[in-house]
Structures are given as C-alpha cells and as structure tokens.
N, CA, C and O atoms as a CHARMM CRD file, in Angstrom:
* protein
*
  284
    1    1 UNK  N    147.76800 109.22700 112.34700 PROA 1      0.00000
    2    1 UNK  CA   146.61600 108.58600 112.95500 PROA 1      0.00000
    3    1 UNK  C    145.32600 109.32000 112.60700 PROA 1      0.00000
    4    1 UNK  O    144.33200 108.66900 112.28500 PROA 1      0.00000
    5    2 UNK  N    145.30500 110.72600 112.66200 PROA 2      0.00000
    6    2 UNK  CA   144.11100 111.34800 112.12600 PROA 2      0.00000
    7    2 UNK  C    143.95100 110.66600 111.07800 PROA 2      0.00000
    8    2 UNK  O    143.14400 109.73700 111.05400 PROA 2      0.00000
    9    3 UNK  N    144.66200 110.99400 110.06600 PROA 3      0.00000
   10    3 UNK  CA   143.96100 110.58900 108.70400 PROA 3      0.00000
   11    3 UNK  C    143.86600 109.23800 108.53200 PROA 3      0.00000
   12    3 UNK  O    142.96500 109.01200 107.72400 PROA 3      0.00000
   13    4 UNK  N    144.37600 108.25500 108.91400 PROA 4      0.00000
   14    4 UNK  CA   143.52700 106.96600 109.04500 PROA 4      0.00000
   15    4 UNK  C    142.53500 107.22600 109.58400 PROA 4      0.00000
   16    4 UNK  O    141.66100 107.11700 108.72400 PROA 4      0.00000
   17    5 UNK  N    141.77400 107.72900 111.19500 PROA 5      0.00000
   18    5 UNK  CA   140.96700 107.35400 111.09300 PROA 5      0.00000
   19    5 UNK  C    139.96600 108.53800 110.56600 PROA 5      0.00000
   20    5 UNK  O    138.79400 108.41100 110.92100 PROA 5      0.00000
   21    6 UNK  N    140.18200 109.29900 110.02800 PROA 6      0.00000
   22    6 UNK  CA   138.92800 110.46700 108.83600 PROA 6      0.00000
   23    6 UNK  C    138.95100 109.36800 107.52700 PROA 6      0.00000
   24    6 UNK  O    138.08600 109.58500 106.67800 PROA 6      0.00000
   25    7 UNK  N    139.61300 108.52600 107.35300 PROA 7      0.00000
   26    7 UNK  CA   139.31800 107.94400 106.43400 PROA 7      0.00000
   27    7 UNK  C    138.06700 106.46500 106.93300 PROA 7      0.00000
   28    7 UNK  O    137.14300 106.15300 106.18100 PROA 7      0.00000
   29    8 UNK  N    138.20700 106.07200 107.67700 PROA 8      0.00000
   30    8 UNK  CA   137.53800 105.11800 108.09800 PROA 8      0.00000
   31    8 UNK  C    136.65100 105.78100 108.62800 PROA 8      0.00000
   32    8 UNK  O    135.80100 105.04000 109.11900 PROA 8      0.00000
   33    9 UNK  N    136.36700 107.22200 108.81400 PROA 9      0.00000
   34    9 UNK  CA   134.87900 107.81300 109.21300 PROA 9      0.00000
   35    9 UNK  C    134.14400 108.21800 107.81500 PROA 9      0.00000
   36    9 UNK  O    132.91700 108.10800 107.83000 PROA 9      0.00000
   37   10 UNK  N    134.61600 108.57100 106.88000 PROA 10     0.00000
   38   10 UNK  CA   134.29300 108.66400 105.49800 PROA 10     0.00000
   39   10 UNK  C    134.21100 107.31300 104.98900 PROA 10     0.00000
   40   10 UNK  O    133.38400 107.23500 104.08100 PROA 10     0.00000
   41   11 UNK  N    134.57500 106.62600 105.16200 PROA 11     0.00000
   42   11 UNK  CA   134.22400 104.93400 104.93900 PROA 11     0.00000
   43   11 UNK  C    132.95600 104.51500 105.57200 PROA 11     0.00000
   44   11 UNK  O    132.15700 103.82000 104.94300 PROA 11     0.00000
   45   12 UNK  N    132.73900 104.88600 106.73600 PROA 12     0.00000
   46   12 UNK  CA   131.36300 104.42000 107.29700 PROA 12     0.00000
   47   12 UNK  C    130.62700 105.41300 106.87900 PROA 12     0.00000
   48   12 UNK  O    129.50000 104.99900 106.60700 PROA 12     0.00000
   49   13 UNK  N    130.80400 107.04900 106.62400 PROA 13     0.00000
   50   13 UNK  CA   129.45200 107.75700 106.13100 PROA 13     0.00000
   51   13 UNK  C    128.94500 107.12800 104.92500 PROA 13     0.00000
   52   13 UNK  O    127.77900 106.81600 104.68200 PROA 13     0.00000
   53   14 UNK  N    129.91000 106.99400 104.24900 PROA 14     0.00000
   54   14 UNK  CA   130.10100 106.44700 102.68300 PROA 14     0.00000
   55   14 UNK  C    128.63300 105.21300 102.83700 PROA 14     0.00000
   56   14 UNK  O    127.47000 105.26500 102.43800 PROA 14     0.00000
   57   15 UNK  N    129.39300 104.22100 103.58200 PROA 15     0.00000
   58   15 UNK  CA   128.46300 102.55600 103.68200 PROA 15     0.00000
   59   15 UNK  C    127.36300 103.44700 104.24800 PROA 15     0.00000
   60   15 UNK  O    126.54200 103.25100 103.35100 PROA 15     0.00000
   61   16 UNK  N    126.77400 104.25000 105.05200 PROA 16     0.00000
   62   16 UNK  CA   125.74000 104.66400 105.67700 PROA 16     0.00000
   63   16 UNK  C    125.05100 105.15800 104.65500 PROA 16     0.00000
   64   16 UNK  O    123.86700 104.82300 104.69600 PROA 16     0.00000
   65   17 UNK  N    125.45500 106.08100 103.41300 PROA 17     0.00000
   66   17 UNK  CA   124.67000 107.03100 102.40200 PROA 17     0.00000
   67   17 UNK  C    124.31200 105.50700 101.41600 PROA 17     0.00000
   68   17 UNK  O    123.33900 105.53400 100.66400 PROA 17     0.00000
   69   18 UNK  N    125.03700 104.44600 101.49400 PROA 18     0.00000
   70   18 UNK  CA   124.56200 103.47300 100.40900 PROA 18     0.00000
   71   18 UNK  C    123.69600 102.83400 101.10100 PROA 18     0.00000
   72   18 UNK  O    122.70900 102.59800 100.40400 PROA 18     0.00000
   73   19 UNK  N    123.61200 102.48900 102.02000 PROA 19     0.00000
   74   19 UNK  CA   122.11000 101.95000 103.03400 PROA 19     0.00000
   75   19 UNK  C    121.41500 102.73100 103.19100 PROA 19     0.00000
   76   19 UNK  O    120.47200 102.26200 103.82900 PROA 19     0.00000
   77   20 UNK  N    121.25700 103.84900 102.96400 PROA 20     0.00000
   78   20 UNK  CA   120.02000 105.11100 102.85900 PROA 20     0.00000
   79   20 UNK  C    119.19400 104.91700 101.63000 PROA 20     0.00000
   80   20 UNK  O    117.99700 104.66500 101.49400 PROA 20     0.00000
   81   21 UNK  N    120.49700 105.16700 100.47500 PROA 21     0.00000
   82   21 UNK  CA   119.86300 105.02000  99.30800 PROA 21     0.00000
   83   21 UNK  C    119.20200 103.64500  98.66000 PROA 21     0.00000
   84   21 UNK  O    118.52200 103.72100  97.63600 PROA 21     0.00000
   85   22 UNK  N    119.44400 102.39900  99.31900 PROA 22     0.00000
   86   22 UNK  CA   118.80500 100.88600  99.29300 PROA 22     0.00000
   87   22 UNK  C    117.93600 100.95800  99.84000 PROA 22     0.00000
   88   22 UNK  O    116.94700 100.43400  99.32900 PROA 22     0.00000
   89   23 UNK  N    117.78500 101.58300 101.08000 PROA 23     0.00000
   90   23 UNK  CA   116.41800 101.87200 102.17500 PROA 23     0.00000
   91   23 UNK  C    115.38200 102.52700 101.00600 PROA 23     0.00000
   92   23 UNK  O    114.38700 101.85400 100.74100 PROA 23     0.00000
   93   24 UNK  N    115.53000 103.51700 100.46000 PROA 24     0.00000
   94   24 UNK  CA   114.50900 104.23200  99.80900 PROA 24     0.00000
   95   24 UNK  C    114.54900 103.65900  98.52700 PROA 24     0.00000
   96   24 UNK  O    114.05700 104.66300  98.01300 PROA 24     0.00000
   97   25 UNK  N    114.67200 103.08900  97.79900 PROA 25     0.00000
   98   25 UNK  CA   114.71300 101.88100  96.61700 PROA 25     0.00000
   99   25 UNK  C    114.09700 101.01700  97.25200 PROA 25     0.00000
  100   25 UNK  O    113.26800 100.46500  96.53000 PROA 25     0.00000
  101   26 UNK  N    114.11500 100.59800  98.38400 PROA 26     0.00000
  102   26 UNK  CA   113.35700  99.54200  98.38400 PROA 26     0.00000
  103   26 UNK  C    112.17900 100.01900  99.12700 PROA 26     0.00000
  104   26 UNK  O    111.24600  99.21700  99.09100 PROA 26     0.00000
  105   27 UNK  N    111.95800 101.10300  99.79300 PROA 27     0.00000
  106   27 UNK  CA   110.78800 101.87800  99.77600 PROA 27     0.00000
  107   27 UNK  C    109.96300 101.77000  98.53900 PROA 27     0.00000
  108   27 UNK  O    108.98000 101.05200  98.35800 PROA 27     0.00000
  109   28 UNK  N    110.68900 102.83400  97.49400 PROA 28     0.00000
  110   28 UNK  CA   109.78100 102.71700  95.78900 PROA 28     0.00000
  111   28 UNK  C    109.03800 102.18200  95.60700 PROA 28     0.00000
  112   28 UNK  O    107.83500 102.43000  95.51900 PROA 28     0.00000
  113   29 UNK  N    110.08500 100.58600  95.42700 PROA 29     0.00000
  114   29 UNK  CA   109.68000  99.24600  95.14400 PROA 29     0.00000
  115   29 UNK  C    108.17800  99.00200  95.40500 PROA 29     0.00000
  116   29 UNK  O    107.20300  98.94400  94.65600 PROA 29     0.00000
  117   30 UNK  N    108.39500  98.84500  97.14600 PROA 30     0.00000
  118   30 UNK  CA   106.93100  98.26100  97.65100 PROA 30     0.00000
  119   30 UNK  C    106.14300  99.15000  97.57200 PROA 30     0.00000
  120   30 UNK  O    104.99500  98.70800  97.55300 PROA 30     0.00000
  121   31 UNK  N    106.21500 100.47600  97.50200 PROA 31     0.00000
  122   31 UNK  CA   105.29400 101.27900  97.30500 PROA 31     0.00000
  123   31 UNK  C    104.28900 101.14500  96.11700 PROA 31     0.00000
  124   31 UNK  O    103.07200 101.32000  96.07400 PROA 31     0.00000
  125   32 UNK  N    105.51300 100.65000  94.84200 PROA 32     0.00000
  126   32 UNK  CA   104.93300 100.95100  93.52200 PROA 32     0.00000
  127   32 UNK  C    103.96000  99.05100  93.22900 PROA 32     0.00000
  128   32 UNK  O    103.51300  98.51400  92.21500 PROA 32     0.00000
  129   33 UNK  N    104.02000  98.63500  94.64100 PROA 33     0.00000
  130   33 UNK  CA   103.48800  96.87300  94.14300 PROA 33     0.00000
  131   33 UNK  C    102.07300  97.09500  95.17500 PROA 33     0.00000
  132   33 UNK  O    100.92600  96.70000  94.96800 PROA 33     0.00000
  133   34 UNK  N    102.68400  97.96800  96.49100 PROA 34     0.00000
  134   34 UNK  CA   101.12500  97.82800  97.35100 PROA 34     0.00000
  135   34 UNK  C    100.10300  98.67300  96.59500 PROA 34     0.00000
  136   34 UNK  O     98.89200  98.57000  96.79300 PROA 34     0.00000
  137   35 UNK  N    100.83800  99.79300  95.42600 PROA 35     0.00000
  138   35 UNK  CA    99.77500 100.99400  94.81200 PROA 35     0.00000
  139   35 UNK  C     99.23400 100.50200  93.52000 PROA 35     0.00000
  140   35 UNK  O     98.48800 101.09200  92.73800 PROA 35     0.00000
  141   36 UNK  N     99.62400  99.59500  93.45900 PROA 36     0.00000
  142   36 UNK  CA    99.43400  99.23400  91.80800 PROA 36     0.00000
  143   36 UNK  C     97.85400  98.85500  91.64200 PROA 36     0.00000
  144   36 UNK  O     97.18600  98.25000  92.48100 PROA 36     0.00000
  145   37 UNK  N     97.29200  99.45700  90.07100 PROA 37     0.00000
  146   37 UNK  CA    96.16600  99.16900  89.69700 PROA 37     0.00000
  147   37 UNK  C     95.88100  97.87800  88.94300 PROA 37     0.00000
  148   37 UNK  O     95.87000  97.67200  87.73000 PROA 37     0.00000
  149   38 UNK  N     95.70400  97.24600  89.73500 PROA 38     0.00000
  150   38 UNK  CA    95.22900  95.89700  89.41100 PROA 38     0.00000
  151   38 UNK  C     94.58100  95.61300  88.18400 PROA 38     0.00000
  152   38 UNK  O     94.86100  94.65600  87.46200 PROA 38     0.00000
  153   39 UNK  N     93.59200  96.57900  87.93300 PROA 39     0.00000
  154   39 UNK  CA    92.83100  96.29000  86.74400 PROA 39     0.00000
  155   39 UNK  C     93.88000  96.96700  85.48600 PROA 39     0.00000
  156   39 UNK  O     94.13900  96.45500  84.39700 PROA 39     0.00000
  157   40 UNK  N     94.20200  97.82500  85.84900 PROA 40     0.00000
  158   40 UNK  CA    95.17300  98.26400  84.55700 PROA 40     0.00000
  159   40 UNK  C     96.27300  97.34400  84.47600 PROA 40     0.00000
  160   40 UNK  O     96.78200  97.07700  83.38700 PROA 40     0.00000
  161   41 UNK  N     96.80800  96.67400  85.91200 PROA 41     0.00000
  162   41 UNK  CA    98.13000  95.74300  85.11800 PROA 41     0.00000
  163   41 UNK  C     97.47000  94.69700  84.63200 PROA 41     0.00000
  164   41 UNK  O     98.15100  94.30400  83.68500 PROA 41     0.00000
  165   42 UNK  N     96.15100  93.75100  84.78600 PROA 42     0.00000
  166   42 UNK  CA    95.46400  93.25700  84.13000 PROA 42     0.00000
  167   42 UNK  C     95.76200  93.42900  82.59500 PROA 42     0.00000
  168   42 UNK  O     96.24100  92.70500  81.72200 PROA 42     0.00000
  169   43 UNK  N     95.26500  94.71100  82.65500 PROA 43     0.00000
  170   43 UNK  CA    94.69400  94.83000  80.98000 PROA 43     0.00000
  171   43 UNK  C     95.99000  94.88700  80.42400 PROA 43     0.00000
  172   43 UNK  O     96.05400  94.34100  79.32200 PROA 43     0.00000
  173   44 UNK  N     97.21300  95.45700  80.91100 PROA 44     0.00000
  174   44 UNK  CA    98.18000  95.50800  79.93200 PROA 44     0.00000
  175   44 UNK  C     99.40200  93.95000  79.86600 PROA 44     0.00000
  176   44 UNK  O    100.30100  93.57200  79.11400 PROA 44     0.00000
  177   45 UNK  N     98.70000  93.42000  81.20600 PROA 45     0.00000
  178   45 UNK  CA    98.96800  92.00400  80.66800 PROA 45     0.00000
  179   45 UNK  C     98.75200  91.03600  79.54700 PROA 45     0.00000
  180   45 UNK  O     99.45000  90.23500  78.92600 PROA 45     0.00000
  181   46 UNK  N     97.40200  91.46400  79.53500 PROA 46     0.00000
  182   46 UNK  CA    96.67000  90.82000  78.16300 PROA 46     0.00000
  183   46 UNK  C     97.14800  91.32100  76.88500 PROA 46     0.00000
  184   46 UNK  O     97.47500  90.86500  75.78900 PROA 46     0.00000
  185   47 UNK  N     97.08500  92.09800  77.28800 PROA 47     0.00000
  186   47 UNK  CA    97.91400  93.10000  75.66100 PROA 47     0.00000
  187   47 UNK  C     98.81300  92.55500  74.86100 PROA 47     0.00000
  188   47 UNK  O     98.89000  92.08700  73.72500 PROA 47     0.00000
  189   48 UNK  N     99.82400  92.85700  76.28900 PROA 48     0.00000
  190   48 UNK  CA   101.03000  92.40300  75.97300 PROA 48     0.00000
  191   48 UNK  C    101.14100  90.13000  75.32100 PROA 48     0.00000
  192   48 UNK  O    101.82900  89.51100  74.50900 PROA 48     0.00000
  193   49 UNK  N    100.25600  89.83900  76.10300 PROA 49     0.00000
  194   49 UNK  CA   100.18700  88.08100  75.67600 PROA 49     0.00000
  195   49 UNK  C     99.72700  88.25900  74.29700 PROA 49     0.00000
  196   49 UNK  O    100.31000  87.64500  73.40300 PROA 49     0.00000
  197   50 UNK  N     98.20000  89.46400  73.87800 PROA 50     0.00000
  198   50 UNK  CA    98.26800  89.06900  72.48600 PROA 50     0.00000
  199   50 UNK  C     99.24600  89.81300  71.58100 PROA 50     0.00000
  200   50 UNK  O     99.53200  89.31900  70.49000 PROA 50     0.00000
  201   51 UNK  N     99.63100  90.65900  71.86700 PROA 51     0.00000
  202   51 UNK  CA   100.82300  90.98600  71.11000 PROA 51     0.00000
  203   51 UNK  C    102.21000  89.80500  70.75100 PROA 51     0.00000
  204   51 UNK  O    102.80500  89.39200  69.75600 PROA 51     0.00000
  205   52 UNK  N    102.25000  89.56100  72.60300 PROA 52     0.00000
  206   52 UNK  CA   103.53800  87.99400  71.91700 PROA 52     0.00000
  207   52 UNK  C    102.73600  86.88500  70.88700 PROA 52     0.00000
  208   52 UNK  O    103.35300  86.19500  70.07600 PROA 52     0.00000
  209   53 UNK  N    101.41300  86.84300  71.04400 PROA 53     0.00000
  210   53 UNK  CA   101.08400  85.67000  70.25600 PROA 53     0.00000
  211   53 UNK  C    101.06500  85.83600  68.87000 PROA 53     0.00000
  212   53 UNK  O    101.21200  84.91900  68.06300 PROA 53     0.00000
  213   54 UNK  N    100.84200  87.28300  68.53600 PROA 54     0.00000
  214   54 UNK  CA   100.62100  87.75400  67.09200 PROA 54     0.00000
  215   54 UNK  C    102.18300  87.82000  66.45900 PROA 54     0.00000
  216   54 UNK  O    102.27200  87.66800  65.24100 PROA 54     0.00000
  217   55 UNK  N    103.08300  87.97900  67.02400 PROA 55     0.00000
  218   55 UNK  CA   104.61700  88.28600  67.05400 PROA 55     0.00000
  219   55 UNK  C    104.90100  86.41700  66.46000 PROA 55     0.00000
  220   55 UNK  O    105.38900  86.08100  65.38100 PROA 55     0.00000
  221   56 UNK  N    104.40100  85.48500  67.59200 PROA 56     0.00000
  222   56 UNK  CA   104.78800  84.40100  67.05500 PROA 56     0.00000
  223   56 UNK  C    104.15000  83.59400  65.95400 PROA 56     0.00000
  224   56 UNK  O    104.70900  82.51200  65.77300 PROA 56     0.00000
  225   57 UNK  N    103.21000  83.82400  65.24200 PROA 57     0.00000
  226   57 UNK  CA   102.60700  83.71200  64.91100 PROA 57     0.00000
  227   57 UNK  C    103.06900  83.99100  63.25200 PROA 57     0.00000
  228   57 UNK  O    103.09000  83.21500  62.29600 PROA 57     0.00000
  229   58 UNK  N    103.41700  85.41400  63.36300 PROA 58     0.00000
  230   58 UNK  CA   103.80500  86.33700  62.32200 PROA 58     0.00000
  231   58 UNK  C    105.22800  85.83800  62.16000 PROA 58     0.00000
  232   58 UNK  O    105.74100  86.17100  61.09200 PROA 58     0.00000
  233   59 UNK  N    106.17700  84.92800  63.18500 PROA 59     0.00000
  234   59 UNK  CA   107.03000  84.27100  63.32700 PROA 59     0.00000
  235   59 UNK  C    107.73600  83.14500  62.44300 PROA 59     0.00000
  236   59 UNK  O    108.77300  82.96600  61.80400 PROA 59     0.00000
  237   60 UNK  N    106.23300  82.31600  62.88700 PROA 60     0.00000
  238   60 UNK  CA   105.77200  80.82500  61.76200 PROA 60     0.00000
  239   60 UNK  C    105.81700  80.96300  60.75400 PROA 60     0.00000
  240   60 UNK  O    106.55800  80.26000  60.06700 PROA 60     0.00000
  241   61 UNK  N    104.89200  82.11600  60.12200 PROA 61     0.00000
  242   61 UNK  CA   104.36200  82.20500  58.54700 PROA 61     0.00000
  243   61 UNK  C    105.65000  82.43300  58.30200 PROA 61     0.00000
  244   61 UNK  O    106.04700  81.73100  57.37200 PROA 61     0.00000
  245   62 UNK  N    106.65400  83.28800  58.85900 PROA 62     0.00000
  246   62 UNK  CA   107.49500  84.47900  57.88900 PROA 62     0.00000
  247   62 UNK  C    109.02800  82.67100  57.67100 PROA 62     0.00000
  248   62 UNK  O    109.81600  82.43100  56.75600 PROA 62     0.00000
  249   63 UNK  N    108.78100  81.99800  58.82600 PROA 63     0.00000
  250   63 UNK  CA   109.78600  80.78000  58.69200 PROA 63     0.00000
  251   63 UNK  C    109.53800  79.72000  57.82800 PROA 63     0.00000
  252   63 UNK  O    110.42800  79.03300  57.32600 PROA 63     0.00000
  253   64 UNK  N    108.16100  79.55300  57.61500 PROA 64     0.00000
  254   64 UNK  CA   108.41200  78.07300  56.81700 PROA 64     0.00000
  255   64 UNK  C    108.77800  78.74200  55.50200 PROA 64     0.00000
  256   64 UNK  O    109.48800  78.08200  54.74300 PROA 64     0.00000
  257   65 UNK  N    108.28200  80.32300  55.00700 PROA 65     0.00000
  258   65 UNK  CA   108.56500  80.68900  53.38900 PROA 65     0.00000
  259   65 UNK  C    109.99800  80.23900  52.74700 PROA 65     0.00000
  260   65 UNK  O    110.89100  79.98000  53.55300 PROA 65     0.00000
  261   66 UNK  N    110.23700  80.14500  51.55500 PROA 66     0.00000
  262   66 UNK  CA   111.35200  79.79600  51.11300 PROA 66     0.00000
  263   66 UNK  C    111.03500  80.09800  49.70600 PROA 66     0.00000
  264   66 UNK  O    109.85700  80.02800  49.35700 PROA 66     0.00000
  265   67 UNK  N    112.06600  80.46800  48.74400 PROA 67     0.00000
  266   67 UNK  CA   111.96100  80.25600  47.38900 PROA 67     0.00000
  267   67 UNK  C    111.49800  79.35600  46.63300 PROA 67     0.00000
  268   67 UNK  O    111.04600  79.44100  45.49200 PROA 67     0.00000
  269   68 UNK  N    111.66100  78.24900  47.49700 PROA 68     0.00000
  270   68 UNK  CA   110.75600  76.78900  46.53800 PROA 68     0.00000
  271   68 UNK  C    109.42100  76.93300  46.56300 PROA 68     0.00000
  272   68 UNK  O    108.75800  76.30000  45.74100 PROA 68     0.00000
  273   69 UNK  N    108.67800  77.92600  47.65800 PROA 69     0.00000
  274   69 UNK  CA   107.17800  77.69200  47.58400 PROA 69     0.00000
  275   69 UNK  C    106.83600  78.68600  46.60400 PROA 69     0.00000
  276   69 UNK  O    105.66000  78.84700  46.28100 PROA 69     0.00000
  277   70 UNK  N    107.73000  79.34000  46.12400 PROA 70     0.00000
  278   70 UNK  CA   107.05600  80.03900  44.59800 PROA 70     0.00000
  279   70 UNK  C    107.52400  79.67300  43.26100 PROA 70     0.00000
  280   70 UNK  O    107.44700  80.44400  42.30500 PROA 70     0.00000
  281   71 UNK  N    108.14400  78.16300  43.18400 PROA 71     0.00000
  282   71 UNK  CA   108.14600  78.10300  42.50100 PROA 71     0.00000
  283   71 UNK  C    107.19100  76.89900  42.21500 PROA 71     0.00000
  284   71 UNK  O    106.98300  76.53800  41.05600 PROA 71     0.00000
C-alpha cells in the first residue's frame, strides 16, 4: 500500500511541476506580446513582405526560363 500510494504522490508532484512549467510559458508568452515594440515589429514586418515579394518575383523570372528561349 505504501508504494502505491508514493507512487500516486509522485504522480501528482509530477502533474503539479508540469502546470508550473505551462504557468510560466505562458507567463513568457504574454509578457513577450504586452512588451513588444511596436514600431520595430512594424518595421520587420515590412521587411520581411518585401523580401517575400522579391523571393516571388525572383520566382517568376527563374520559372517561365527554358532552353527554347535561347534558342
């Protein structure tokens, strides 16, 4: 009987240390969304859009090429 129940008390510390560690993850989280610099995620939003656009872009040209257009 002990060791059933030391096992089912190590079972609940267990579930208790994984709801600690979700508690403070999800601490992070909101921490890192209420602290955030607006103007910098701004700017690296933009960045990042002209970067995808230049990516697709550089996409097009590199797809329609084919061997027939040099000849």
């Amino acid at each position: 009987k002990r060791a059933g129940i030391g096992a089912r008390l190590r079972e609940v510390d267990d579930l208790q240390n994984v709801g600690e560690d979700l508690g403070l993850q999800y601490q992070l989280t909101l921490s890192g969304l209420r602290d955030l610099d607006y103007a910098q995620a701004v700017s690296d939003l933009t960045r990042q859009q002209a970067l995808l656009e230049a990516a697709q872009q550089s996409f097009l040209r590199i797809s329609q090429l084919s061997l027939f257009n040099y000849l």
